[in-house]
N, C-alpha and C positions, 0 to 999 in steps of 0.2 A: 504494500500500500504506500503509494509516494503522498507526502504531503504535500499543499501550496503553501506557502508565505503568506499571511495574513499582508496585505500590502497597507492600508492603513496602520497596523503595528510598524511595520518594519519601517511607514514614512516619520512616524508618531518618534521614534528609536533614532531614527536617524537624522531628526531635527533637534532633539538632544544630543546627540552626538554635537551635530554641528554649533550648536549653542555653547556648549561644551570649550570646543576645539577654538572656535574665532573669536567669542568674543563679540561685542556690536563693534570694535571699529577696524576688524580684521577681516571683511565679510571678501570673500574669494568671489569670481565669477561663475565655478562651476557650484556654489552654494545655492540653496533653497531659503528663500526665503527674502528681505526681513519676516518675520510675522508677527502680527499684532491678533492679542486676547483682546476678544470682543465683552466689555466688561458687563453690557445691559442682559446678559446668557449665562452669566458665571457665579458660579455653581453652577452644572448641569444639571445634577444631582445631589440633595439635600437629606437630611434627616427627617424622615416624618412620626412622626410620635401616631399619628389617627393608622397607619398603616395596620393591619391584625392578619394573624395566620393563625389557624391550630395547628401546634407545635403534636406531631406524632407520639414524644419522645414524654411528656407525662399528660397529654389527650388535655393539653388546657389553649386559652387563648393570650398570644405573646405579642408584646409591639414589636417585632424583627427586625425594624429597621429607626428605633428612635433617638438611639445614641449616635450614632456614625453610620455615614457611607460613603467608600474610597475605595484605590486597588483597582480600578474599572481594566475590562479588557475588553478591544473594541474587534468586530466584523462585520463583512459588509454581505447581506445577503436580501436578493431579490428588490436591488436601489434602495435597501437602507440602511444605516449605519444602526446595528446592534450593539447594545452598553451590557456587560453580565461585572456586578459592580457587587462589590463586600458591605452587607449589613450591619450593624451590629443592635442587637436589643439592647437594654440597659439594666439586665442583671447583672449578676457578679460584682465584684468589686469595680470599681473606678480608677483602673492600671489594664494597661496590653495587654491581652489576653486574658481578660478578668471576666468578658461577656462572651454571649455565646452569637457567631456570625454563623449566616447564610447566604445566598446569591441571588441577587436580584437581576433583575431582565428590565432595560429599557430601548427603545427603537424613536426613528427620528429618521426624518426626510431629509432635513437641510445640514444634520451632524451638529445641530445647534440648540434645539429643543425638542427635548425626550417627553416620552410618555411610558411611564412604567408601569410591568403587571403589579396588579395588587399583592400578591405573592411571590413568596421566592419561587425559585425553579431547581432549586440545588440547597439541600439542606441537610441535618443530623436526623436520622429516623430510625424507625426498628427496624435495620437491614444488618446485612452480615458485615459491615462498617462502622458502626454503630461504637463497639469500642476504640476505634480508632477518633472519630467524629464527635466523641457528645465526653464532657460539657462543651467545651469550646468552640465548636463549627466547623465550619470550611469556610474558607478564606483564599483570596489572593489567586483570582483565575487566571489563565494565560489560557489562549486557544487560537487554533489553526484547521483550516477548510482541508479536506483531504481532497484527491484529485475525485472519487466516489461521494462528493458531495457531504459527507461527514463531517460533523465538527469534534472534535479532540481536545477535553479541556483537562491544563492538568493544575489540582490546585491543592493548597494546604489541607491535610485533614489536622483539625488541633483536639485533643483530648487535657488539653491544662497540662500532660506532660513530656511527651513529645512530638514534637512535629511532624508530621510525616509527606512526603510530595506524592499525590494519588492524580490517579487518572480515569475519566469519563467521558463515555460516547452520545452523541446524541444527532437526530436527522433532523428538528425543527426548533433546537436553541432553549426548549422547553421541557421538554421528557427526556431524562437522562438516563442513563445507565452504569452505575459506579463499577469502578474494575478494581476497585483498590488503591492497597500503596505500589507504586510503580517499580522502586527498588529491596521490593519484598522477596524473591531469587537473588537479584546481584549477588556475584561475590560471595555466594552461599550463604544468604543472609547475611552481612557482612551489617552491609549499611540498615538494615531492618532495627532498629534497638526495640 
């Protein structure tokens, strides 16, 4: 299975890069850009406290996304730019890793104002992940279009103690399918702690 290059990633990566590297008064000819943050857009994505899911994981209802939402990782499918961006509710303590995150889903025509599902799309549930996953979430996507039309995300699983990088398949950005932690064989278990 050969992957694509998410091309918005990789321009997204590589305008940091170039920010990076130049500088504003070193701007090369073969460079991209200047560009300018359109500030009346910014925030794309905000915290909403009204937001509610039932949480699988003790059958109640959670605000999932009222503390924080970052991390986004961006795709472009059927002309629109899809957001799959890190929740957090506002349990746990008030420090990193102290709340439990999930994945949100937002979409957008012009790459500038999003509309997001009411619910996550990727979260901690009674699955065979579940100790890997819960308290803490999944966090931190990154994902890429496969040449069969698949998208491939691979993101933190956190359990409060250790991190783990997992990966899930999914055909419409919305229904997933968890595979696990990704360097679960490596190295014969090497890197699994």
């Amino acid at each position: 299975m050969a992957l694509r290059p998410n091309p918005l990633r990789s321009l997204v990566g590589s305008c940091a890069l170039l920010v990076v590297l130049s500088g504003p008064s070193h701007q090369q000819a073969w460079m991209l850009g200047p560009f300018t943050k359109p500030v009346q857009v910014n925030p794309v994505i905000t915290p909403n406290p009204a937001s509610r899911f039932r949480s699988p994981m003790h059958d109640s209802i959670v605000a999932w996304e009222a503390y924080a939402t970052f991390n986004p990782a961006a795709v472009v499918k059927d002309g629109k730019v899809f957001l799959l961006y890190r929740a957090e509710d506002a349990s746990g303590e008030q420090q990193i890793g102290g709340h439990t995150s999930r994945l949100g889903l937002a979409e957008s025509t012009d790459g500038l104002h999003f509309t997001r599902r009411a619910s996550p799309v990727l979260y901690p549930d009674t699955d065979a992940q579940r100790q890997y996953e819960w308290p803490g979430g999944v966090e931190d996507p990154r994902i890429v279009e496969s040449d069969d039309g698949r998208y491939i995300l691979t993101y933190t699983q956190w359990n409060r103690d250790v991190p783990r990088l997992a990966v899930a398949t999914s055909r419409d950005l919305i229904t997933w399918t968890k595979h696990g932690p990704a360097f679960a064989q490596a190295a014969g278990g090497k890197y699994f702690a």
